[in-house]
C-alpha positions as CSV (number, residue, x, y, z in Angstrom):
1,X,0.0,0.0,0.0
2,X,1.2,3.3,-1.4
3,X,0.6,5.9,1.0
4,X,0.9,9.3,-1.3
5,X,2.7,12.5,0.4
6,X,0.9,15.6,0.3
7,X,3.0,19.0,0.7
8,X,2.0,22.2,2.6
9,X,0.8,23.6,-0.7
10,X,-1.8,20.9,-0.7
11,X,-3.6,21.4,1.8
12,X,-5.8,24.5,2.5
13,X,-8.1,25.4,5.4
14,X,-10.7,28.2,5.9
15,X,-9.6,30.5,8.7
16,X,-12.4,29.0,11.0
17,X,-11.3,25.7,10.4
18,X,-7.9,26.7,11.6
19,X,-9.3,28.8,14.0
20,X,-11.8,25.4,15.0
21,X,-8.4,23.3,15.6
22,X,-6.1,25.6,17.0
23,X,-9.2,25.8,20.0
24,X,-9.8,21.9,19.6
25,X,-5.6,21.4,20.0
26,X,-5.3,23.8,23.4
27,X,-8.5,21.8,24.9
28,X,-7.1,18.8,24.4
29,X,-4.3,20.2,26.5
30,X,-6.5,21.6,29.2
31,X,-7.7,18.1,29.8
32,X,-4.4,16.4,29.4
33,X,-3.6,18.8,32.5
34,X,-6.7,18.1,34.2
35,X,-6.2,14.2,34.1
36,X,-2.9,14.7,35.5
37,X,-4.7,16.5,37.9
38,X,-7.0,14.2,38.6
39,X,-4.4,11.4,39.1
40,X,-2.4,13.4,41.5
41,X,-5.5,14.1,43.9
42,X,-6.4,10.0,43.5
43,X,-3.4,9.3,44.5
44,X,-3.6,11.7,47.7
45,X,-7.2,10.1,48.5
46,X,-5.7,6.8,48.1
47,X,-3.2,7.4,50.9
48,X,-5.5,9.5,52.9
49,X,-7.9,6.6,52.6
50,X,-4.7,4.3,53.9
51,X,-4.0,7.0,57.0
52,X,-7.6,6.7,57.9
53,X,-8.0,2.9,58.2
54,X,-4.5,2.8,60.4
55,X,-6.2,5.7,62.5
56,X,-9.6,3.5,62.7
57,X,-7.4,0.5,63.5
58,X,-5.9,2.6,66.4
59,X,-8.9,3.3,68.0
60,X,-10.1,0.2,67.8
61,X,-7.3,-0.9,69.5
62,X,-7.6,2.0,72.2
63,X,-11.4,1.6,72.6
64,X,-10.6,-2.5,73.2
65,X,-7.7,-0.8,76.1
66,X,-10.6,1.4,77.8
67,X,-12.7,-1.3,77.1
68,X,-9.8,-3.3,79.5
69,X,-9.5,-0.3,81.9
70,X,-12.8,0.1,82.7
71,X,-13.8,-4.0,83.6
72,X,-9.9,-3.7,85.7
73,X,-11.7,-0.4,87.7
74,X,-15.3,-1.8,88.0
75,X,-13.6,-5.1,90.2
76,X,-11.1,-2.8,91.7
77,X,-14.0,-0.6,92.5
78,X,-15.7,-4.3,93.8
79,X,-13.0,-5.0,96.2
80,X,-13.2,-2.1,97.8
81,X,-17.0,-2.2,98.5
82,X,-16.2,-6.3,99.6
83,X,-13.4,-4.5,102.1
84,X,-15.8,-1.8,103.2
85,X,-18.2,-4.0,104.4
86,X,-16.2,-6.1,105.7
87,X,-14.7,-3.4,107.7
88,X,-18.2,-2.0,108.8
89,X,-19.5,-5.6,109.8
90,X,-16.1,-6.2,111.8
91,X,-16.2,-2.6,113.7
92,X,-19.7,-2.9,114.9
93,X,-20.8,-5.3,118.0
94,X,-22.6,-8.7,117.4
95,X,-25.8,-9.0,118.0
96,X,-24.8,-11.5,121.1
97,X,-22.2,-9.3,122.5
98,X,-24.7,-6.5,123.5
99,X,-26.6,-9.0,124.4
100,X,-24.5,-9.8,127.2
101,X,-23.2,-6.0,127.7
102,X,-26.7,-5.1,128.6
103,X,-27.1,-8.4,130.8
104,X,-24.1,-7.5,132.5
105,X,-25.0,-4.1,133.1
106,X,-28.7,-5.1,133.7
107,X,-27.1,-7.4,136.5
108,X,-24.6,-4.6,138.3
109,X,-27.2,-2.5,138.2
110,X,-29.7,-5.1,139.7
111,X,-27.2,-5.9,142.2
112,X,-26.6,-2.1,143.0
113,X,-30.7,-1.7,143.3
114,X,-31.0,-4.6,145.7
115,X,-27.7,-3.3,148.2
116,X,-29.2,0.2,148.6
């Protein structure tokens, strides 16, 4: 196949033909620019999109800790409340012991009434 070779002379286009390309020619530019563009900021959503997953995988991880703390404070907290009681129930008198307190005091002062 014979491809033939035109020259400059051959061809001739209007002036809005010209005018049609020249425009057609710089928009294709534009939006070789503009994909480049485009690329660049896909690019910085793709690693923003990585730096938010490692940020959600970090709280995760810190909402499992708190998650930790808080169960460690709540038996801490139980403990204490155990100890408290215990504390309470030791410090005050049995039942049986003022009991006899009051018997033996009954008694003296019994005793005292029946002297005088």
């Amino acid at each position: 196949m014979v491809i033939p070779q035109l020259s400059r002379a051959d061809i001739t286009l209007s002036d809005d033909d010209a005018a049609s390309i020249v425009v057609k020619l710089e928009h294709g530019s534009i939006c070789n620019s503009q994909i480049e563009n485009l690329e660049k900021q896909v690019e910085l959503l793709e690693k923003q999109v990585e730096l938010m997953t490692k940020v959600n995988e970090l709280q995760k991880e810190q909402i499992e800790l708190s998650k930790q703390t808080i169960e460690q404070m709540k038996e801490i907290s139980k403990q204490k409340d155990i100890s408290c009681e215990q504390r309470v129930k030791d410090a005050k008198p049995s039942f049986w012991s003022q009991v006899t307190q009051f018997g033996i005091f009954t008694a003296i002062g019994l005793a005292i009434g029946i002297l005088l």
